[in-house]
C-alpha positions in Angstrom: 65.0 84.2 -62.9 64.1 87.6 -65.1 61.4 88.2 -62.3 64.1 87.6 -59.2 66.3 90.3 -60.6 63.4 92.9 -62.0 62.6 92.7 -58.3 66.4 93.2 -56.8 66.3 96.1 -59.5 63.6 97.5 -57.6 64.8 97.3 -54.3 68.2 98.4 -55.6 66.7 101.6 -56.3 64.4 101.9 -52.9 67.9 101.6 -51.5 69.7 104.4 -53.6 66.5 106.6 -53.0 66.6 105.8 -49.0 70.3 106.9 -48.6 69.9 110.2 -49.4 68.0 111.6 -47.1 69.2 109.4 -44.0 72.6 111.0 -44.7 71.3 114.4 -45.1 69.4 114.0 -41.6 72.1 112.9 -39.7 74.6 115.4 -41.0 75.4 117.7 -37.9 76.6 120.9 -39.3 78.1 122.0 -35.6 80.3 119.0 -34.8 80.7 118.6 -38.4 80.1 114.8 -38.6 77.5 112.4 -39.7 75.2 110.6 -36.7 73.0 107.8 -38.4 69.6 107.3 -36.8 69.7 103.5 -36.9 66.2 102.7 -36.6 65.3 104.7 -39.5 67.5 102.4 -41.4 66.4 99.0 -39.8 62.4 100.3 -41.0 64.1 101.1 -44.1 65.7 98.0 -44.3 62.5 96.3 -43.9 60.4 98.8 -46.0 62.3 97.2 -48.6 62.1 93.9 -48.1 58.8 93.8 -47.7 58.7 95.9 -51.8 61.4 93.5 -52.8 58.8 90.4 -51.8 55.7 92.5 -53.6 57.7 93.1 -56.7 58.7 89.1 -57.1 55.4 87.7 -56.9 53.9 90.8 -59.1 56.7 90.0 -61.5 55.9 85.9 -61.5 52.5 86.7 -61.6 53.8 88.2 -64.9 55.7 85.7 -66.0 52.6 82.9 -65.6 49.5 84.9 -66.4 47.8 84.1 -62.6 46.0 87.0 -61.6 46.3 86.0 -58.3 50.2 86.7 -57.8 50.1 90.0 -59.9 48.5 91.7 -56.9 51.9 90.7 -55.3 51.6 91.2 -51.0 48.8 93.5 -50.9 46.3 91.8 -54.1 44.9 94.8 -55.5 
């Protein structure tokens, strides 16, 4: 369970770190309103996922001593 949320803590802040700068690129100063480019935040979206599923298995890898799972998605 520690590993599950050390990895939501990550993506959490993935998230936080994402939101920033979609807002400030879709702030139109002219019409004075906010335009959300929506892919941006679907490939965000699954940016973060796919860090969220790295971080578990890196973090159960952890937890059980297997080498194997430390190198999370990507193994090295």
């Amino acid at each position: 369970m520690n590993a599950f949320i050390e990895a939501l803590k990550e993506a959490a802040r993935l998230v936080l770190m994402a939101i920033v700068p979609i807002v400030l690129m879709g702030i139109n100063l002219q019409s004075r309103s906010i335009q959300i480019d929506w892919f941006l935040v679907e490939f965000t979206g699954i940016v973060t996922v796919l860090r969220f599923i790295d971080s578990w298995l890196h973090e159960i890898g952890k937890e059980k001593d297997n080498n194997i799972m430390k190198g999370g998605l990507t193994r090295f």
